[in-house]
N, C-alpha and C positions, 0 to 999 in steps of 0.2 A: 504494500500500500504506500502510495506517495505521500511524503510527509512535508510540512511548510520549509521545513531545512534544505529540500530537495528543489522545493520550487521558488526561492527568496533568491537565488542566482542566476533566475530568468527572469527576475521583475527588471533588472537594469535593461538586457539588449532588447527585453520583449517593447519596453519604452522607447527605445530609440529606434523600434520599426514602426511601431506606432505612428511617430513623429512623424516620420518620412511619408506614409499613406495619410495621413492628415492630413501634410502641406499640398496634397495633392488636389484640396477638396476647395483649397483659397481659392486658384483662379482659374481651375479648371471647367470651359461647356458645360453646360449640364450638371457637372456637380457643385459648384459654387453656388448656383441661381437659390434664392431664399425658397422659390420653390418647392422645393428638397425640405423637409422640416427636419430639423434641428438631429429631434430623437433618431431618424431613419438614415440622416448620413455620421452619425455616430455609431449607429448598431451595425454598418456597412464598413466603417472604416475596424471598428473591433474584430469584423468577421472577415478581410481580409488581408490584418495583421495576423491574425490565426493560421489562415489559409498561406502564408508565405513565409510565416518565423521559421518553418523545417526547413528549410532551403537558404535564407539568408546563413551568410558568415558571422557570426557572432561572439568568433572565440576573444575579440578581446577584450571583449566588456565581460565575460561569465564570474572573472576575479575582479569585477568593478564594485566600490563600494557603494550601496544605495544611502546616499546622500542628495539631500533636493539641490545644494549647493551646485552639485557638480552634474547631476541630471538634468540641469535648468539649461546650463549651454550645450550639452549634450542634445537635447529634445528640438532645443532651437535650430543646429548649426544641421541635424539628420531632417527638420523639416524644409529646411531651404532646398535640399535636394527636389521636395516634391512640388516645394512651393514655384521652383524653376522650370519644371517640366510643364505646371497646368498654366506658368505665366508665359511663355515661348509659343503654348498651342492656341494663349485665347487672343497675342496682338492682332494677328486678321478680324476676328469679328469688332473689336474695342476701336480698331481705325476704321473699320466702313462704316461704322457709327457713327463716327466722326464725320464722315464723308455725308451722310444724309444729314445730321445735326446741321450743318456750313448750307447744305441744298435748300432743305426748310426753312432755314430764315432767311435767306434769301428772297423765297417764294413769299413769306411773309405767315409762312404755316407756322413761328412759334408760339400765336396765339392760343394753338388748339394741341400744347402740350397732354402727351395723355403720360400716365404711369405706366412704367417696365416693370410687371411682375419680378423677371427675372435678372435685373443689376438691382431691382428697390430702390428706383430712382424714376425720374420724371425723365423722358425726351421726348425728343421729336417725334412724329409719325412714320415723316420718313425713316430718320433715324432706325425708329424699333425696327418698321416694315425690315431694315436691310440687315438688320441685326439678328433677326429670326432667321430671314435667308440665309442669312452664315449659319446659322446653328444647325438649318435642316442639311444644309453642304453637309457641313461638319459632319455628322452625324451619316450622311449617305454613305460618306465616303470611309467610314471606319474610323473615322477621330478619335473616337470610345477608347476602341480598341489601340489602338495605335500609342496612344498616354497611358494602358494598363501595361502595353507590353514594355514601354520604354522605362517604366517604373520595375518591372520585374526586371529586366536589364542592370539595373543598377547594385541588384541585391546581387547580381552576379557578379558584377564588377567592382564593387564596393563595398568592404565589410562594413557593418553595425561601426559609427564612431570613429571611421577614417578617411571621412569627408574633411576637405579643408575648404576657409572660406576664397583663398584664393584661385579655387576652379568654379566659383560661381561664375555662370552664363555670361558675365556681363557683353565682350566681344560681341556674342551672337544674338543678344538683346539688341545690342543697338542697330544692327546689322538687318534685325527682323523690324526695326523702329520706322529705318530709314527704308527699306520696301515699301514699307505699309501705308509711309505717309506718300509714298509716289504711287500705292495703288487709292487711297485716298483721292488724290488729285486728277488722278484717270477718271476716278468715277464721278466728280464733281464739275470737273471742266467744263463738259457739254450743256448740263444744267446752269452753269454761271453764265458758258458763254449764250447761250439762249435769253437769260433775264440782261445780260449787260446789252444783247441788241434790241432786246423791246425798252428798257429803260431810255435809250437812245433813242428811240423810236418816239416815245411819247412825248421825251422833253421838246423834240423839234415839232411834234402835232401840238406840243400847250405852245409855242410860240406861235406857231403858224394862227391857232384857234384861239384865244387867249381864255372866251368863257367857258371854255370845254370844265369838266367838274374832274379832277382828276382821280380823287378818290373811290368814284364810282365807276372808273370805265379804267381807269390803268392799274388797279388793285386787281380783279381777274382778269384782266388780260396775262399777269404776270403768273399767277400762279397755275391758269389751262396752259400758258405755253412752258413753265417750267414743267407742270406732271406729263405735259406730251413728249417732252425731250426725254425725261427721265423714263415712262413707259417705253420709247421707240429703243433706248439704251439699256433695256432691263437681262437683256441675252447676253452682250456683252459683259455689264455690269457679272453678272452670273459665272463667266469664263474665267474674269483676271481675279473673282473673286475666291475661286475654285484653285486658283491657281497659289493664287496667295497664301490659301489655307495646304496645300502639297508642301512648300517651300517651309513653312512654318513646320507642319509635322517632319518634313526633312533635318532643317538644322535640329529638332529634340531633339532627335533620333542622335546626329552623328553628335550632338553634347554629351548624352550618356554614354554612347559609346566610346568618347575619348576620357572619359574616367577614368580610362581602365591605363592610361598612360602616365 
C-alpha cells in the first residue's frame, strides 16, 4: 500500500508539470476564452498533468525540497514554457482583430460596440466577426492539436525544472509580431483605401453643393462602401489569414523543438 512518504517526493515535479499545462490555458484558442468556466479548465488541466507526469523527466526535482519558497519560481519559470506556446499560437487571431478594430472605426461602426464572450472585453463587430474566423481556421486546421503536441514535445525535451529564462521565445515573438502587423495591414488597406476615396469624394461634392446635409448622406455612404470592400475581400482576407495562423503554428513548433539545444 502507498504511503504519504512514498508520495511527498512527487508533490515537487508533479507541481512543476502542473505549471507548465496551466500556462498553456493563459493564451491559448479556445482554452483561454472565459468561456471555458473556471472549474472545467482546472479539472482538465489536473487530468492532463496526470495523463503526462509518466513520461515527463522528473529526476531532478524527486530530491527537491517542498518549500513554497523555492516552488514559487519553480511553478513560475515551468509555466512560461506553456504560457509561450499558447502566446506564439494566438498572435494571428489578436492582430486580425486589430485589423477589423482600425476597419470599424473607420466605417464609423464603433458606435455599435458589442461584447467578446471570448477575450471578456468589448470590440468591434468587425473586429469579433474576424476574430471568430480565426478561431474556426484555427480550429479547422488542427491548432488544438498542434499546441497539445508541441506541449508534449517539451516534456520530451525538457526535464521538470530545467527551463531557463533565457530560451524564452522572445526572437520568434517579435518575429511573429512583425508578420502579423503586415498581415494586419493587408487586410485593412482595401477597407481604408475605399473610405479614404469616398471621404474625398464627399469633401469635393460638400464644396461643389455647399447645402448638401452631410451627416445624412456621407455617414452611409461610408460605411455600405466600407462593408462592400471588406465583403468582396473576405476570401482573400481568409487565405493570408490561414496562412498566418500555418506560420504561427510553425515557428511553436521549431521553439520547442530547439529546447532540446
Amino acid at each position: 500500500m502507498t504511503s504519504l512518504v512514498d508520495i511527498l517526493p512527487h508533490v515537487t515535479p508533479f507541481a512543476a508539470i502542473l505549471a507548465r499545462v496551466a500556462g498553456l490555458f493563459l493564451f491559448t484558442p479556445i482554452l483561454s476564452s472565459v468561456l471555458l468556466p473556471i472549474p472545467v479548465r482546472a479539472m482538465v488541466v489536473v487530468m492532463l498533468t496526470a495523463a503526462l507526469y509518466p513520461m515527463a523527466d522528473v529526476s531532478q526535482l524527486l530530491d527537491a525540497r517542498l518549500d513554497v519558497m523555492e516552488l514559487a519560481p519553480l511553478m513560475a519559470t515551468e509555466s512560461l514554457i506553456g504560457l509561450s506556446l499558447g502566446l506564439l499560437a494566438s498572435v494571428p487571431l489578436m492582430l486580425v482583430q486589430v485589423a477589423g478594430v482600425v476597419m470599424g472605426q473607420q466605417m464609423g461602426l464603433s458606435l455599435g460596440q458589442a461584447f467578446n464572450p471570448a477575450l471578456d472585453i468589448e470590440a468591434e463587430n468587425i473586429g469579433q466577426f474576424l476574430f471568430f474566423m480565426g478561431i474556426a481556421s484555427f480550429l479547422a486546421m488542427g491548432g488544438l492539436e498542434i499546441v497539445f503536441s508541441a506541449l508534449v514535445t517539451t516534456f520530451t525535451l525538457v526535464p521538470a525544472g530545467a527551463f531557463a529564462l533565457n530560451e524564452a521565445p522572445l526572437d520568434v515573438l517579435t518575429g511573429l509580431l512583425e508578420s502579423g502587423m503586415d498581415l494586419a495591414l493587408r487586410v485593412s488597406l482595401p477597407v481604408l483605401a475605399i473610405i479614404f476615396v469616398e471621404t474625398v469624394a464627399v469633401g469635393v461634392l460638400m464644396k461643389t453643393v455647399p447645402g448638401l446635409n452631410i451627416l445624412s448622406f456621407g455617414f452611409p455612404i461610408r460605411i455600405l462602401a466600407g462593408l462592400a470592400a471588406f465583403i468582396a475581400g473576405l476570401t482573400m482576407i481568409s487565405v493570408a489569414l490561414e496562412n498566418e495562423i500555418t506560420v504561427a503554428l510553425d515557428a511553436m513548433q521549431d521553439w520547442a523543438w530547439s529546447l532540446a539545444r
